[in-house]
The first five atom37 places (N, CA, C, CB, O) and aatype in JSON, in Angstrom:
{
  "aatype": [20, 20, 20, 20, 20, 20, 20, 20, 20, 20, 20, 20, 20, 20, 20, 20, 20, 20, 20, 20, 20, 20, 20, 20, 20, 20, 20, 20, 20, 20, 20, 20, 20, 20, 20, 20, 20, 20, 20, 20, 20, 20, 20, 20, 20, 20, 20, 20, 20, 20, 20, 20, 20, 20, 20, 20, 20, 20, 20, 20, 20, 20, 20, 20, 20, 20, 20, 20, 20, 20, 20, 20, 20, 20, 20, 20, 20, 20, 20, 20, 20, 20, 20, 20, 20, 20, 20, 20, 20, 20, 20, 20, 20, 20, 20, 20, 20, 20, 20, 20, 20, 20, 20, 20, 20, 20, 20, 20, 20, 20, 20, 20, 20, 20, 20, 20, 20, 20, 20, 20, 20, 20, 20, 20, 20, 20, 20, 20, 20, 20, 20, 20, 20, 20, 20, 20, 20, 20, 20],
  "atom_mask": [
    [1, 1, 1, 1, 1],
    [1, 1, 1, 1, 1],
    [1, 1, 1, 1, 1],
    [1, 1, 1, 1, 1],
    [1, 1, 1, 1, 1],
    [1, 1, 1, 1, 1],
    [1, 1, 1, 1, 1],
    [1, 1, 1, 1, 1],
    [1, 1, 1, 1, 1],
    [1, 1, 1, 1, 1],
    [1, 1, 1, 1, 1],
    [1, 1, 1, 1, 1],
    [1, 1, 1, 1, 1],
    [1, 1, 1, 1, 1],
    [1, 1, 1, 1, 1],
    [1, 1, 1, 1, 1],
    [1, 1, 1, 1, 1],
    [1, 1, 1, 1, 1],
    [1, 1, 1, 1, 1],
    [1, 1, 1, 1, 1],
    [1, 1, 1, 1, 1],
    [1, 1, 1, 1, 1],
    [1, 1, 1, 1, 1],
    [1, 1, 1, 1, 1],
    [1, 1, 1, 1, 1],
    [1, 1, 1, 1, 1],
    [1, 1, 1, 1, 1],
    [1, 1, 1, 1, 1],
    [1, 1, 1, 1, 1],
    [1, 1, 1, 1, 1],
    [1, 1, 1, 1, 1],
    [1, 1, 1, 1, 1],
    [1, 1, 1, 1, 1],
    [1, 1, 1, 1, 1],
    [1, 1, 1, 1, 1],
    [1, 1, 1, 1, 1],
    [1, 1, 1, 1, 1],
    [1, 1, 1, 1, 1],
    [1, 1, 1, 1, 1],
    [1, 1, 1, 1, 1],
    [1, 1, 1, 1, 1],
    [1, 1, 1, 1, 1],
    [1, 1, 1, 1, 1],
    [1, 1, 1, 1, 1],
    [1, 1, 1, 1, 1],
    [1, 1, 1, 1, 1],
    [1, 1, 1, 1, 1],
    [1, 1, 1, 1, 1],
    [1, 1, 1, 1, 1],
    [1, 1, 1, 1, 1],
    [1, 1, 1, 1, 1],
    [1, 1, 1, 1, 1],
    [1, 1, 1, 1, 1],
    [1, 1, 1, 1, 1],
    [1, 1, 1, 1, 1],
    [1, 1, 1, 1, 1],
    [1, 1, 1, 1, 1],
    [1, 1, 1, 1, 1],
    [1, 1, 1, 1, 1],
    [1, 1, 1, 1, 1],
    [1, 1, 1, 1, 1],
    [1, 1, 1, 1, 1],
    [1, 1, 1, 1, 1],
    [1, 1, 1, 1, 1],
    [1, 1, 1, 1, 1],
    [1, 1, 1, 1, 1],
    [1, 1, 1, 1, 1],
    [1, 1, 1, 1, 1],
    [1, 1, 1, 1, 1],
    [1, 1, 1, 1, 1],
    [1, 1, 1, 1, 1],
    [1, 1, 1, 1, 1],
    [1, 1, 1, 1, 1],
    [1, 1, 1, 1, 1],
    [1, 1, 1, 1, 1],
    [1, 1, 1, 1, 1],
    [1, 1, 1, 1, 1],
    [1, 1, 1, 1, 1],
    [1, 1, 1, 1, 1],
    [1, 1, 1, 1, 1],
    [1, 1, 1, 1, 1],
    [1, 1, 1, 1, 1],
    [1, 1, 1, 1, 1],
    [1, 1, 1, 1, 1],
    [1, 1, 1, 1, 1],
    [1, 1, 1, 1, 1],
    [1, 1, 1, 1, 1],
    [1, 1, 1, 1, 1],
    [1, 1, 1, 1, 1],
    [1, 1, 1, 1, 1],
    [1, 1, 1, 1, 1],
    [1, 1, 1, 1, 1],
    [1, 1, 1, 1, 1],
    [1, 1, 1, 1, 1],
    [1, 1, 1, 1, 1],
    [1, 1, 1, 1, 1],
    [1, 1, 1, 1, 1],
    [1, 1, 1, 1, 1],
    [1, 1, 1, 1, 1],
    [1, 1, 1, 1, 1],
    [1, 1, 1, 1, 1],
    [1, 1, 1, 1, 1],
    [1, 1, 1, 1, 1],
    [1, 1, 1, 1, 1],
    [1, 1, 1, 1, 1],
    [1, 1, 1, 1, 1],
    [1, 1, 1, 1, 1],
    [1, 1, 1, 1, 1],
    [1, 1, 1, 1, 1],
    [1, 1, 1, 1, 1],
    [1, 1, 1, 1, 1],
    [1, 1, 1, 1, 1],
    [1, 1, 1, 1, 1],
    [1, 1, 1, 1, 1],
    [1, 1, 1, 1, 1],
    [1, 1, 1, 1, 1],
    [1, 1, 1, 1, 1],
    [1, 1, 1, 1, 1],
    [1, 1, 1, 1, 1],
    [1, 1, 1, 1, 1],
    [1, 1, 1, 1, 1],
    [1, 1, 1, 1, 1],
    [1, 1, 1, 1, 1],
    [1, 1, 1, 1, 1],
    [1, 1, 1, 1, 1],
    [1, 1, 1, 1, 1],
    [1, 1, 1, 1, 1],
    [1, 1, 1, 1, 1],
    [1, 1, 1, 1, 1],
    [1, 1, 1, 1, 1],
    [1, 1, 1, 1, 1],
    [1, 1, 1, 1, 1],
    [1, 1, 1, 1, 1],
    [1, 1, 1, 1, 1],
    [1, 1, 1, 1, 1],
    [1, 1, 1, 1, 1],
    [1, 1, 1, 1, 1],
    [1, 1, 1, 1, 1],
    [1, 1, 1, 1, 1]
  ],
  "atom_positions": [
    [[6.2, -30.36, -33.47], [7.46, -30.19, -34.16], [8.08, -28.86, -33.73], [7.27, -30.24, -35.71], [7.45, -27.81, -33.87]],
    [[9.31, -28.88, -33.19], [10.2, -27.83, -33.43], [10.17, -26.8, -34.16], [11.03, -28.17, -33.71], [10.41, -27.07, -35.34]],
    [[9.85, -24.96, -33.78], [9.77, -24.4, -34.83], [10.97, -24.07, -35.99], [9.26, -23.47, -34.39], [10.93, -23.77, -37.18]],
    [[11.73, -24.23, -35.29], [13.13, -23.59, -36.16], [13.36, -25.26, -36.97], [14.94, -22.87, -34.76], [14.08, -25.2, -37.96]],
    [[12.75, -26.8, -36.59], [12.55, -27.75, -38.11], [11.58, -27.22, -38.82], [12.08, -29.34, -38.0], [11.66, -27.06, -40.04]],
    [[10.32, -26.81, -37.92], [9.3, -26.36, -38.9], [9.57, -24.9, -40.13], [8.04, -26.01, -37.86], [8.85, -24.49, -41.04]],
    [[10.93, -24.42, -39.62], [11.18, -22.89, -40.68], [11.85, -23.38, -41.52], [12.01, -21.47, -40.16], [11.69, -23.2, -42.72]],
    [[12.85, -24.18, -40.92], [13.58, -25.57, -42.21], [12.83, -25.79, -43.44], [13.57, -27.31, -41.59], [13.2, -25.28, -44.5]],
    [[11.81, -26.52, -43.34], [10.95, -26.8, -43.7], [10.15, -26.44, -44.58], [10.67, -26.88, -43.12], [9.92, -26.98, -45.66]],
    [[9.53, -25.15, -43.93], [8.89, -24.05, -44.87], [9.93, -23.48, -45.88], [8.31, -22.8, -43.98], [9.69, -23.07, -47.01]],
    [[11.16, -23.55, -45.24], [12.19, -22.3, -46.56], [12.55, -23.48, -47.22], [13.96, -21.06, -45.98], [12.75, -23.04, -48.35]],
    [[12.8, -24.81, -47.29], [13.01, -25.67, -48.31], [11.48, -25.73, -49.33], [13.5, -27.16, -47.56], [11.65, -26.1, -50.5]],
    [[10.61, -25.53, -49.07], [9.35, -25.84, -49.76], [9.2, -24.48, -50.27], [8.08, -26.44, -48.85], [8.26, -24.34, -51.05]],
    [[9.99, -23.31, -49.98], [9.85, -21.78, -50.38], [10.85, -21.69, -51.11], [9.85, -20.67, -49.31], [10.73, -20.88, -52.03]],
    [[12.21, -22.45, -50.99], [13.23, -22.56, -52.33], [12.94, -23.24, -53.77], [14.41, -23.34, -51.89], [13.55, -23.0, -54.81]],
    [[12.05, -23.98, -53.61], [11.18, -25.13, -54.63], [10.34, -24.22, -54.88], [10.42, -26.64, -54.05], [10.52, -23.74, -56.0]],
    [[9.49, -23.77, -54.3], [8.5, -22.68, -54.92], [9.05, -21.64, -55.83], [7.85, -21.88, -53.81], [8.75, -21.31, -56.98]],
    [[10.14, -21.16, -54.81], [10.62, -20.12, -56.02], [11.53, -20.08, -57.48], [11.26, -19.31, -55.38], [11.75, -19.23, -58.34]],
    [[11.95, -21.62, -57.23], [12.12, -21.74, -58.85], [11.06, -22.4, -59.66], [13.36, -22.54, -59.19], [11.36, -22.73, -60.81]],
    [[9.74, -22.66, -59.17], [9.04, -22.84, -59.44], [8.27, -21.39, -60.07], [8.77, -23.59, -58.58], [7.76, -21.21, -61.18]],
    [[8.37, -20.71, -59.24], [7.85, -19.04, -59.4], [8.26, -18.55, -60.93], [8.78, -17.86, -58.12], [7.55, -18.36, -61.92]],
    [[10.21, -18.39, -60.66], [10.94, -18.09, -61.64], [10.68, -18.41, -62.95], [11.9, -18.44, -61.38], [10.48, -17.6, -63.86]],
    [[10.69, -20.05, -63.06], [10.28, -20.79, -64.26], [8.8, -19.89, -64.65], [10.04, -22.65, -63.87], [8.89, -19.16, -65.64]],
    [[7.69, -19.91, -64.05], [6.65, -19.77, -64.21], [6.33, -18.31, -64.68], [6.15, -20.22, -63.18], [5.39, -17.97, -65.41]],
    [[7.32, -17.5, -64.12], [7.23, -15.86, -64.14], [7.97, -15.44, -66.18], [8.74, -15.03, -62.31], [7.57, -14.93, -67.22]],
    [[8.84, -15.92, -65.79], [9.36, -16.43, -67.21], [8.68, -16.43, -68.38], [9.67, -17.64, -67.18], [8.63, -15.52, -69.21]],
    [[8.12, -17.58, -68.4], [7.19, -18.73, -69.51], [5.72, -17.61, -69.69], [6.62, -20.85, -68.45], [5.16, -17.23, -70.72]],
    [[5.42, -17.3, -68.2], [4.26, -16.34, -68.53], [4.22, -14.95, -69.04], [3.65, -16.22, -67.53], [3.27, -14.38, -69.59]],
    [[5.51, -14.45, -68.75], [6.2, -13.15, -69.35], [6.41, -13.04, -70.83], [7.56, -12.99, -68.77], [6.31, -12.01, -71.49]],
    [[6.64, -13.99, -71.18], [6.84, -14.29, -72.85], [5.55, -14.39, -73.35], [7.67, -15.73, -73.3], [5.15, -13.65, -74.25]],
    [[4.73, -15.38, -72.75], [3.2, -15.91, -73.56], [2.3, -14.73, -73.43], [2.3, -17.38, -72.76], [1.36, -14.6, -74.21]],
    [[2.49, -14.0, -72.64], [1.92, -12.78, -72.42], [2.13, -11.49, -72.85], [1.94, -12.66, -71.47], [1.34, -10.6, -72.53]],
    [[3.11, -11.27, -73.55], [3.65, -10.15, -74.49], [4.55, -8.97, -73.7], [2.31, -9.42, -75.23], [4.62, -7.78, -74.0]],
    [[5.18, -9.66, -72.63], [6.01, -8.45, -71.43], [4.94, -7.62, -70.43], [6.92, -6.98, -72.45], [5.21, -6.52, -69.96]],
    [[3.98, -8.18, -70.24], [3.05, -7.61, -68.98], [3.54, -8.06, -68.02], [1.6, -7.93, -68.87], [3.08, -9.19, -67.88]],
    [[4.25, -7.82, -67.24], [4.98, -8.51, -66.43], [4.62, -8.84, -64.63], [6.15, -7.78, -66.65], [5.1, -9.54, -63.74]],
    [[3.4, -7.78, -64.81], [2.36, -7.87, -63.43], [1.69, -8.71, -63.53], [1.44, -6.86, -63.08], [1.37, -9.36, -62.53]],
    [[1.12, -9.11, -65.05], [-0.29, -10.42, -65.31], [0.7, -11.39, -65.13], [-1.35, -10.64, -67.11], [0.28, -12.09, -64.21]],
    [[2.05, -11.92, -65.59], [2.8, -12.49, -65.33], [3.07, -13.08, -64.23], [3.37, -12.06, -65.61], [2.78, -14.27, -64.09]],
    [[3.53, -12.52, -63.45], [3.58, -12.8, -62.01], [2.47, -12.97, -61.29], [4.17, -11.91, -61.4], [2.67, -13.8, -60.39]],
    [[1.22, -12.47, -61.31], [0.18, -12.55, -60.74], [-0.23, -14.44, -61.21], [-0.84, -11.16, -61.29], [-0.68, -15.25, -60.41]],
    [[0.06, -14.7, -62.49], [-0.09, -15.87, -62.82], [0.67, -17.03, -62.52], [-0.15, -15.78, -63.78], [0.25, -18.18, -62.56]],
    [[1.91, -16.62, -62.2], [3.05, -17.47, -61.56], [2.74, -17.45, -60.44], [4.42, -17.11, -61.67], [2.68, -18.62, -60.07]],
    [[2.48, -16.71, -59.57], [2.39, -16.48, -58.19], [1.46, -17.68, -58.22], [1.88, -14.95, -57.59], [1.97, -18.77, -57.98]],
    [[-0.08, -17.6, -58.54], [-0.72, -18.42, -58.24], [-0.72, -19.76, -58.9], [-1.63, -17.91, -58.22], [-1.74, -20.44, -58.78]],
    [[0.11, -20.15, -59.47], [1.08, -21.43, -59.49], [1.89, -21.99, -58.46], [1.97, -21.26, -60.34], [1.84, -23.18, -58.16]],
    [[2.63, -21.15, -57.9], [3.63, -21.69, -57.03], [2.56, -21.86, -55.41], [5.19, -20.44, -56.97], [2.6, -22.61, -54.43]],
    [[1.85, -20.93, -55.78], [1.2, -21.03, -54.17], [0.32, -22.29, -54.03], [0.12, -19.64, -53.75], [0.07, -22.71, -52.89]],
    [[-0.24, -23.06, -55.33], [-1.22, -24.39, -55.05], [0.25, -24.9, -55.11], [-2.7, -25.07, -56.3], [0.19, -25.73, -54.2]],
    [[1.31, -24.94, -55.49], [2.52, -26.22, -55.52], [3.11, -25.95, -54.1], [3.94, -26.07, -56.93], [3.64, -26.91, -53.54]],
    [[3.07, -24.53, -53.35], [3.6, -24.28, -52.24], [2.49, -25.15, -51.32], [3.81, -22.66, -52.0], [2.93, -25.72, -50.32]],
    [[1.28, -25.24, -51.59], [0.35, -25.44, -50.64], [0.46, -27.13, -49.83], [-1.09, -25.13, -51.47], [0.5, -27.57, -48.68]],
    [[0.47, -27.75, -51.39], [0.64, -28.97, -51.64], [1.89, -29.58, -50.57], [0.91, -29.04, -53.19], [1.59, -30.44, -49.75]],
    [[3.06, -29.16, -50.65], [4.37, -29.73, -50.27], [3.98, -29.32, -48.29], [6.07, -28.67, -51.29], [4.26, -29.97, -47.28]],
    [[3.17, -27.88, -48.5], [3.73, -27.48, -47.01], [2.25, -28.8, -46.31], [3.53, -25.03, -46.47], [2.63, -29.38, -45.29]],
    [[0.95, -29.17, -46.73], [0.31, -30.23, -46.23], [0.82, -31.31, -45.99], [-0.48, -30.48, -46.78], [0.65, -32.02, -44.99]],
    [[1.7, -31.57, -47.23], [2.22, -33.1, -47.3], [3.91, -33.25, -46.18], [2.61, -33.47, -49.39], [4.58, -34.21, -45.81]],
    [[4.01, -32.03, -46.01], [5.65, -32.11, -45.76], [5.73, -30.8, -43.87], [6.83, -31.06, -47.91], [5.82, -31.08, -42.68]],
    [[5.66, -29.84, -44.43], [5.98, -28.73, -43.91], [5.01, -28.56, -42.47], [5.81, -27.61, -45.06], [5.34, -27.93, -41.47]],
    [[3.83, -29.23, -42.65], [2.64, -29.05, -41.01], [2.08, -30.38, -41.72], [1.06, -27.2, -40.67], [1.05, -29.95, -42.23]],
    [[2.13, -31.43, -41.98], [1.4, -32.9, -42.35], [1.16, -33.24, -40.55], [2.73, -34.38, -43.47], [0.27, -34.05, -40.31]],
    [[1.8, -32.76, -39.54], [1.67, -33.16, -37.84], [-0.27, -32.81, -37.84], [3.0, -31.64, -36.39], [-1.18, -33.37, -37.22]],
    [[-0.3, -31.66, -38.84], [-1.15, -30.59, -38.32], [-2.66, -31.4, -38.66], [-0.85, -28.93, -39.19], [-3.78, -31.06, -38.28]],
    [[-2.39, -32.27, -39.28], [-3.99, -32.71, -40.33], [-5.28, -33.28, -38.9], [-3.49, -34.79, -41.91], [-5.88, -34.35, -38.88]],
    [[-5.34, -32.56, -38.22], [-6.89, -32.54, -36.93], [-8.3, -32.98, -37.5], [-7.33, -30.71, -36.31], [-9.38, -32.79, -36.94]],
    [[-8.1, -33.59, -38.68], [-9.52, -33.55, -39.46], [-9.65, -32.23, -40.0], [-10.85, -33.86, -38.52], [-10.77, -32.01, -40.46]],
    [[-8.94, -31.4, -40.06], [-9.25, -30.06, -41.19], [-9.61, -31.09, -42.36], [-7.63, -28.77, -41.66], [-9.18, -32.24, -42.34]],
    [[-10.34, -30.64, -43.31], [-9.95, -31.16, -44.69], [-8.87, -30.16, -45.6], [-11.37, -31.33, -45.54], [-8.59, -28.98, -45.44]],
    [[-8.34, -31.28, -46.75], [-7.81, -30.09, -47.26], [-7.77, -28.79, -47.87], [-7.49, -30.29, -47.6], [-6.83, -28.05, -48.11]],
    [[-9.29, -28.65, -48.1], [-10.13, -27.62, -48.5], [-10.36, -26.53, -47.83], [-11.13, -28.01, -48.69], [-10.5, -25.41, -48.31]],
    [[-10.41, -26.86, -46.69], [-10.64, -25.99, -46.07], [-9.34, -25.22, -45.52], [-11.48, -26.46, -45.25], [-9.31, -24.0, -45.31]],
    [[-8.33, -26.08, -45.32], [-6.18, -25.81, -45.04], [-6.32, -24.96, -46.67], [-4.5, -28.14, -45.09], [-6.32, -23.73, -46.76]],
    [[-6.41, -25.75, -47.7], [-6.24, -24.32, -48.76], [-6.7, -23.46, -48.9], [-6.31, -24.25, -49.75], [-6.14, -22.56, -49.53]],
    [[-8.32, -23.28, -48.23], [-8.96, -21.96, -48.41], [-8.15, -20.85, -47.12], [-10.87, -22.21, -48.17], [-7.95, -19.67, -47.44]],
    [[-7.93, -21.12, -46.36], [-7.3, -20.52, -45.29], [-5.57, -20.4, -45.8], [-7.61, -21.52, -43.85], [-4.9, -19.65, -45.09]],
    [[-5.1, -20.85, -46.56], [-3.81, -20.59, -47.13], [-4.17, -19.86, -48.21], [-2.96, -21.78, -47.47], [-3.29, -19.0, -48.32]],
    [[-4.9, -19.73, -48.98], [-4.92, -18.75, -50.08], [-5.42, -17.26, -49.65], [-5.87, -19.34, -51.19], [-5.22, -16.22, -50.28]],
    [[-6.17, -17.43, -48.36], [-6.61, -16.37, -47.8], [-5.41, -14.97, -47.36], [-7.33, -17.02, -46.62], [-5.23, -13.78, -47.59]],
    [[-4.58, -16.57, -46.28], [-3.22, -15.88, -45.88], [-2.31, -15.7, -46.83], [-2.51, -16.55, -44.91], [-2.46, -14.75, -47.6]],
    [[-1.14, -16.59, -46.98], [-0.44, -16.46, -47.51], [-0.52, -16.28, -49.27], [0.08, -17.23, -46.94], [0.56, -16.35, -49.86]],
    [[-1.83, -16.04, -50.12], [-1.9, -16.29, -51.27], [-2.57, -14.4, -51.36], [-2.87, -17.9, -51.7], [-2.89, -13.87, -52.42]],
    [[-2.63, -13.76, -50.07], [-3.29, -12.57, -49.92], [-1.93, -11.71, -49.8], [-4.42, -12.53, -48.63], [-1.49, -10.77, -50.45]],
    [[-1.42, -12.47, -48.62], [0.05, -11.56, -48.57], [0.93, -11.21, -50.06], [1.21, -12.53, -47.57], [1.28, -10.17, -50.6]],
    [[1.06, -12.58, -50.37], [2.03, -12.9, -51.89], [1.12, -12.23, -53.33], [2.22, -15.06, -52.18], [1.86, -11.87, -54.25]],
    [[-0.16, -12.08, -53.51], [-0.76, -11.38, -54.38], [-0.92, -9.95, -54.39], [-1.75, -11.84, -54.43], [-1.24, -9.38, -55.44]],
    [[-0.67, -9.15, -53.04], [-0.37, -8.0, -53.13], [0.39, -7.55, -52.32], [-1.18, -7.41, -53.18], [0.09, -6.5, -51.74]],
    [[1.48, -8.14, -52.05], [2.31, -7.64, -51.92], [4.19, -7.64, -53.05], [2.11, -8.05, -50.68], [5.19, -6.94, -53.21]],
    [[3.53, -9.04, -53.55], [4.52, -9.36, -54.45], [4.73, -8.18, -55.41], [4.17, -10.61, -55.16], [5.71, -7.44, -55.43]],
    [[3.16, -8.12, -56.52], [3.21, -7.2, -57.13], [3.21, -5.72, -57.02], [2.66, -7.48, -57.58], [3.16, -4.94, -57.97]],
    [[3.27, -5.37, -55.64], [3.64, -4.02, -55.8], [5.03, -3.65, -55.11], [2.52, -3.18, -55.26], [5.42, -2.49, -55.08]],
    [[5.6, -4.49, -54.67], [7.12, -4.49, -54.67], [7.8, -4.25, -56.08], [7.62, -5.88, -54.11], [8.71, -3.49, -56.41]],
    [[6.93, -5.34, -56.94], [7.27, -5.89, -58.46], [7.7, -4.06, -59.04], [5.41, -6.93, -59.52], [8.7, -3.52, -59.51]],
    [[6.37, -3.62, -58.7], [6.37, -2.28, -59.39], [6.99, -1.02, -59.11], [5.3, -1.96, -59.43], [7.03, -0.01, -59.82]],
    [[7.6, -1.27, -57.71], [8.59, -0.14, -57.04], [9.61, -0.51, -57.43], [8.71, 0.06, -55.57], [10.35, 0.38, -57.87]],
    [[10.02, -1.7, -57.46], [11.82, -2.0, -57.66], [11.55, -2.32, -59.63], [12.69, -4.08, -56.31], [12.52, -2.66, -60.3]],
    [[10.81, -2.24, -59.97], [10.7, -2.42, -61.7], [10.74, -1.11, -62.26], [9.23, -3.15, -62.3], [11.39, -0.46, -63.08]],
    [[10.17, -1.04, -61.78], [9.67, 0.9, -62.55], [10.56, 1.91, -61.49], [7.26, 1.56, -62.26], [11.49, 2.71, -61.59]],
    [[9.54, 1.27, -60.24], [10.35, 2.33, -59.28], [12.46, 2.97, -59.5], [10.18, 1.29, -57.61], [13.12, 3.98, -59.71]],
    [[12.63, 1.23, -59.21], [14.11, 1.38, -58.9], [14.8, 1.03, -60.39], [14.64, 0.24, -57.57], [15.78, 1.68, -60.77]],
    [[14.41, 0.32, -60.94], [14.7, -0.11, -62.41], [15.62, -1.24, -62.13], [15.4, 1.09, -63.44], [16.81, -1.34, -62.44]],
    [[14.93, -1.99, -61.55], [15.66, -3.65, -60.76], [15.61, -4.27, -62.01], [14.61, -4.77, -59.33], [14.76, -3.82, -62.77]],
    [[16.22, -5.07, -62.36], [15.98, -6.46, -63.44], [14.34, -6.82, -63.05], [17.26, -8.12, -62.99], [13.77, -6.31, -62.08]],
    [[13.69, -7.83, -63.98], [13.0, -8.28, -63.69], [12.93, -9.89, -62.42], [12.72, -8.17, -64.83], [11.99, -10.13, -61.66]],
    [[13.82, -10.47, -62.52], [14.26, -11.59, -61.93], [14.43, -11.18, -60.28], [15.64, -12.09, -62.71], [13.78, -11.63, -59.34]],
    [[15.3, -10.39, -60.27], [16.04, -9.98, -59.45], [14.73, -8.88, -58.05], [17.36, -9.13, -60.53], [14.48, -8.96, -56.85]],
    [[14.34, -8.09, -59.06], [12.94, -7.92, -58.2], [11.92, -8.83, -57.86], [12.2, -7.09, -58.75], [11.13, -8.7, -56.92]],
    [[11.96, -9.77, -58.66], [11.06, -10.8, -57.86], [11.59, -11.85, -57.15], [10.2, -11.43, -58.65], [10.94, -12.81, -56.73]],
    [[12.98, -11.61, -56.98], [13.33, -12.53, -55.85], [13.48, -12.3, -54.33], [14.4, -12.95, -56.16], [13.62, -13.14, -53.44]],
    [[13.39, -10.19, -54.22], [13.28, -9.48, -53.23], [12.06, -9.32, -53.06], [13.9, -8.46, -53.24], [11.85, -8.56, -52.11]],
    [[10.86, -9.79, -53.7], [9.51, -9.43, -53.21], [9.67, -10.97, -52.24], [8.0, -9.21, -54.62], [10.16, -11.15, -51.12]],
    [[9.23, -11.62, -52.9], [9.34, -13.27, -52.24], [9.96, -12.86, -50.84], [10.57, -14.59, -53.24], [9.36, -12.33, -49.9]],
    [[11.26, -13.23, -50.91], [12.2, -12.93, -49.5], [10.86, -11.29, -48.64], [14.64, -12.07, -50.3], [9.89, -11.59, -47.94]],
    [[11.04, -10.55, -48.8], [9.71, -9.34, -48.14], [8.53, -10.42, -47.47], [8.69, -8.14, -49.81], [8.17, -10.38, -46.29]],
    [[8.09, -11.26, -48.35], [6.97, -11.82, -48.3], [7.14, -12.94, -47.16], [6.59, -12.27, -49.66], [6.37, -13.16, -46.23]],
    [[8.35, -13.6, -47.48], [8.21, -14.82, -46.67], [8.13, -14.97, -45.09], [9.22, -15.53, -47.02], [8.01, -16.05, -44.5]],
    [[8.2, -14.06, -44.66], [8.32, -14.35, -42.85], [6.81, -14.06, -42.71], [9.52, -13.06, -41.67], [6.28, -14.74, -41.82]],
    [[5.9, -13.13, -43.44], [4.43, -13.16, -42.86], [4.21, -13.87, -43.33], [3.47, -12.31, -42.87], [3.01, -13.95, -43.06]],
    [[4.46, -14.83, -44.12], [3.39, -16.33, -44.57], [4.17, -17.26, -43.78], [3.31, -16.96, -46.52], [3.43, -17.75, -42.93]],
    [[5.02, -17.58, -43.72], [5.48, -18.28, -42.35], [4.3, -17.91, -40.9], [7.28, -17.54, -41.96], [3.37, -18.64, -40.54]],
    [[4.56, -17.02, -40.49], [3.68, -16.38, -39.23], [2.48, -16.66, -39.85], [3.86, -14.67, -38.78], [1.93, -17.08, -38.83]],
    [[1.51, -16.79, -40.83], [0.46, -16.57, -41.01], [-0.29, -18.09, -41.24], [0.47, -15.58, -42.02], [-1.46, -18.43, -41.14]],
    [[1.02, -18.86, -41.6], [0.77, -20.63, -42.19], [0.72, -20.83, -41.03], [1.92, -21.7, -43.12], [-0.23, -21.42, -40.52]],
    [[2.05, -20.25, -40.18], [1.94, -21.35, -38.4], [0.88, -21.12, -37.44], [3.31, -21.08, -37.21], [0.67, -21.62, -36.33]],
    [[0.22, -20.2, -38.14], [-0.62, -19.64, -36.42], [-2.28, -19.33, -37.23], [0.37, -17.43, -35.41], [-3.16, -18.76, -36.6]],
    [[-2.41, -19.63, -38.13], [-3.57, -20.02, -39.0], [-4.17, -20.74, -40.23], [-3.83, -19.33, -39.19], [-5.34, -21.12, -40.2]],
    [[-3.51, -20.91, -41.13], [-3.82, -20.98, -42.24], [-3.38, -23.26, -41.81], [-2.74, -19.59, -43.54], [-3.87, -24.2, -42.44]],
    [[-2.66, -23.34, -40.95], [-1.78, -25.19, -40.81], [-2.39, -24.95, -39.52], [0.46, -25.66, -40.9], [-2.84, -26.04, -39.15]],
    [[-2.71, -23.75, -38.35], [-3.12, -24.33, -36.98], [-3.58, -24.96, -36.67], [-3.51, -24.02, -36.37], [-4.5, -25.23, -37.44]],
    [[-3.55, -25.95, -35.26], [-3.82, -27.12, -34.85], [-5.47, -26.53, -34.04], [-2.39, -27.83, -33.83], [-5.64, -25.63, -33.23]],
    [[-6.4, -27.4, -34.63], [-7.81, -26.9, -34.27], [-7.84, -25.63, -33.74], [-8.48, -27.74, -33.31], [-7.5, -24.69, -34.46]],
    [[-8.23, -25.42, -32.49], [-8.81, -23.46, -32.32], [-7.81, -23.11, -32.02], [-9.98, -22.74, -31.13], [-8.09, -22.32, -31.11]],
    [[-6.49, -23.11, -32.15], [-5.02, -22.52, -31.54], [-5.18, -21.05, -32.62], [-3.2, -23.85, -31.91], [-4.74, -19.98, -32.2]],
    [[-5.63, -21.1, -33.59], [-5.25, -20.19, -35.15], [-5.54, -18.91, -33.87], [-6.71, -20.35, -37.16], [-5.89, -18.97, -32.69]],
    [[-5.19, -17.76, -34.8], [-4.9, -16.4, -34.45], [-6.13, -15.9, -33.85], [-4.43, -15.55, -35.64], [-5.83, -14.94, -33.14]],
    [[-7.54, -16.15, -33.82], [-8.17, -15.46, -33.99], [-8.78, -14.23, -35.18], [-7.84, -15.36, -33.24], [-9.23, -13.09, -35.15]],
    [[-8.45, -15.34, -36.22], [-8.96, -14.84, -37.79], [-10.15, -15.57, -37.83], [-7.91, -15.24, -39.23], [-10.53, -16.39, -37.0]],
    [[-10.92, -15.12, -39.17], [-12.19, -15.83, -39.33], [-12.53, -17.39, -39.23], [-12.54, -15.49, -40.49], [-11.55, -17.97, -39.68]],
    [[-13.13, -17.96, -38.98], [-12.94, -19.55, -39.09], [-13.84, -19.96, -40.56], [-13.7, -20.45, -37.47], [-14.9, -19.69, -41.12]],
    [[-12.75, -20.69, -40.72], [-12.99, -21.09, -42.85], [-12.71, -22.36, -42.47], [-11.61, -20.34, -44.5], [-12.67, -23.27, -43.31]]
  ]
}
């Protein structure tokens, strides 16, 4: 597949995620009493099994070599669930505290920060086609 269908692709399944995020960042912000790092840390890892899901079924489905899917999610949570868990939240905390961003609004500039290395990190390891991956650990 074409990379620039395959970025299509990924940023439609990363627009769904992130109102998926939003909703989730939300709902957990309230149930949680305004902690707004446990929050997100909890949304985050919501959207990333719903991100995971769409990008197997939709976004690299070319890619399925006999990986199982277990092993495509352990290598996506590695990458992109490593990038988005710390990097989200400490954006969260420079433009929250730091800059005194809205809450919303900073987490829609962490995401966007985030998204081109999980792109790079989904295409060239975490979805790679048998030994093509980066030369990261093999999971």
């Amino acid at each position: 597949m074409n990379r620039i269908v395959r970025w299509g692709r990924f940023s439609a399944v990363g627009a769904m995620g992130m109102m998926v995020q939003m909703g989730a960042l939300l709902l957990f912000n309230r149930c949680l009493g305004g902690h707004y790092l446990w929050a997100a840390a909890v949304a985050l890892e919501v959207t990333l099994l719903h991100n995971f899901v769409w990008h197997w079924h939709y976004t690299w489905r070319d890619r399925r070599d006999g990986v199982t899917p277990v092993r495509r999610l352990l290598r996506f949570q590695i990458s992109n669930g490593l990038v988005s868990m710390l990097g989200n939240p400490v954006l969260m905390r420079v433009l929250v505290n730091g800059a005194h961003m809205p809450l919303v609004v900073s987490n829609l500039l962490a995401i966007g920060c985030c998204s081109m290395a999980n792109f790079c990190l989904g295409d060239g390891w975490a979805f790679a086609r048998g030994r093509h991956a980066l030369g990261l650990p093999r999971f």
